[in-house]
N, C-alpha and C positions, 0 to 999 in steps of 0.2 A: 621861833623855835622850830623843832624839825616834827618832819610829819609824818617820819619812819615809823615801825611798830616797834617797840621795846621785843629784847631777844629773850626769850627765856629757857623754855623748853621745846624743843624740834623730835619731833619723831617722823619718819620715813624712810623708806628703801631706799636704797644708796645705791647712786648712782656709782660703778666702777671704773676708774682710766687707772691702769696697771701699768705706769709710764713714770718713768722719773725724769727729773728736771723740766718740766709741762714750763716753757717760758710765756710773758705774758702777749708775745707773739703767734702763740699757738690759741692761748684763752682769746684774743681777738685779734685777728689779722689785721693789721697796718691800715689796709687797704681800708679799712672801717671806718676808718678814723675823723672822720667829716663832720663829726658832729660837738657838738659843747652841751648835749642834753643826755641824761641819763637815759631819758626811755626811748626805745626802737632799736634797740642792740641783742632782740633775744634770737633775731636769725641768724645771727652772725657769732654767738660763740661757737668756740670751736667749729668752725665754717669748714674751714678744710680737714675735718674729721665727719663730716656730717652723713658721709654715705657708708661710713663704716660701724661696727658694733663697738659700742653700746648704743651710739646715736639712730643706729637702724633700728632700733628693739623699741616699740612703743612705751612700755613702760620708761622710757628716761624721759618723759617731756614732763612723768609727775612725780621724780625724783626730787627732795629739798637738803639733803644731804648727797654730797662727793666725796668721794675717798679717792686717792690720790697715791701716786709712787710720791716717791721725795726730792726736796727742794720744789716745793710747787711754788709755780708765779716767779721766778727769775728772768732773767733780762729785762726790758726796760723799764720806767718806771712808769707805765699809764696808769690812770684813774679811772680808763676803760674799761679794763680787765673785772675789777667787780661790778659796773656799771652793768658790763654782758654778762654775768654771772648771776645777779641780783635778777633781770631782767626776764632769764630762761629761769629762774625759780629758786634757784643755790640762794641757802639760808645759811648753808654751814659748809665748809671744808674741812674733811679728814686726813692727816700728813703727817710723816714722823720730822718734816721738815718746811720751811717756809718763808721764802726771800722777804728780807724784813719789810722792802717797799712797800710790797703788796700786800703785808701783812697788813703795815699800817693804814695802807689804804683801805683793805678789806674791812677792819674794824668800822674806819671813817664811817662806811656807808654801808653800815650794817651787817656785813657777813661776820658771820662767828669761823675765826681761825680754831682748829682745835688739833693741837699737838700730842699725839699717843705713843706709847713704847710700841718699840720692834712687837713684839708678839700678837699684841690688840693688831695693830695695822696689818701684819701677814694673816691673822682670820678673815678681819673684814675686805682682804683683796680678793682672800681666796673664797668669800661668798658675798657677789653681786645680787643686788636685788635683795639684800635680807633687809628688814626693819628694822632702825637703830633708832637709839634716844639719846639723843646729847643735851642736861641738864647744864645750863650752866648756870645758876645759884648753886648746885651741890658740882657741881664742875667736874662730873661724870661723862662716861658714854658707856650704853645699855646696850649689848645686841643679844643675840640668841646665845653667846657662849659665855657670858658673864658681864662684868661690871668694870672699866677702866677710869682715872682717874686723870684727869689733865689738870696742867696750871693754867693763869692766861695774868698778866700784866693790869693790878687792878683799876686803875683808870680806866683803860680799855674795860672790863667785865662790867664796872658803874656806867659807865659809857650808854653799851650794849644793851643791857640789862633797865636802862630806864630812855633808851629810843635816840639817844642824843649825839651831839657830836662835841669837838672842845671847843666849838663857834659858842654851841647851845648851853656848854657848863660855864663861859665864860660870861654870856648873855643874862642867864642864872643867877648872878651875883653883880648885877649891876648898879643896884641898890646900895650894897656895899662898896663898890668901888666909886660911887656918887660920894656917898655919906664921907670916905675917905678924902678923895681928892677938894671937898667944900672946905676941911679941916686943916688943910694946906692954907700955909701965907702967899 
């Protein structure tokens, strides 16, 4: 079984990138790519942003929410991307949009994708550093300016929400699928 934390509730400052189409070239450069282990990838996200703001401003190293321009995580498909994401402390991504790859990935390994209307997303771009809450059992986001409602794919929120992945749902029911397959001629 997996030894992730279940996702529930996240509050923190939000980290800002006010950039649309962020591909997953940018979330970890190519050059990274050496390894087949999740952990040791938190120097390397966004690497080639790293001398620039928001990455210069101390407060982003204790950021667990990103807010995001749109179409985040496009281009290729690595399973890097939230590996360095997870790694530097992203718990959640904020987007009015999200390449399906990485979305799926993202779920996979923990990250809560959270998709918001135009309006939520232009406050929270236009305030970095505020504290936000994204509940997802009430599948909310909380910031200083009110209360936003997301969807999210329920598989994925069961998923999320109880730590696991569809290795560890399918491992979940192995009892059953024993008991079935002995019932077979």
């Amino acid at each position: 079984m997996s030894s992730r934390n279940p996702v529930n509730q996240i509050t923190s400052p939000t980290l800002v990138l006010e950039r649309d189409h962020i591909d997953t070239d940018q979330i970890i450069p190519a050059r990274f790519l050496t390894t087949t282990k999740r952990g040791g990838l938190r120097d390397h996200a966004f690497a080639d942003w790293r001398g620039q703001p928001p990455f210069t401003d101390p407060r982003a190293t204790t950021c667990r929410i990103l807010v995001t321009g749109d179409n985040f995580g496009c281009g290729s498909s690595r399973e890097h991307a939230p590996w360095a994401l997870l790694d530097y402390g992203i718990e959640a991504v904020i987007s009015t949009s999200f390449a399906d790859i990485f979305q799926n990935n993202a779920h996979k390994n923990g990250i809560l994708t959270v998709q918001v209307d135009a309006t939520t997303h232009a406050h929270l771009l236009r305030h970095p550093w505020a504290t936000v809450t994204v509940d997802l059992p009430g599948q909310t986001v909380t910031s200083p300016a009110g209360a936003a409602s997301f969807t999210i794919e329920p598989f994925a929120r069961h998923c999320l929400m109880n730590g696991i992945d569809e290795l560890d749902w399918l491992l979940g029911h192995e009892a059953a699928i024993t008991q079935f397959e002995e019932a077979r001629p």
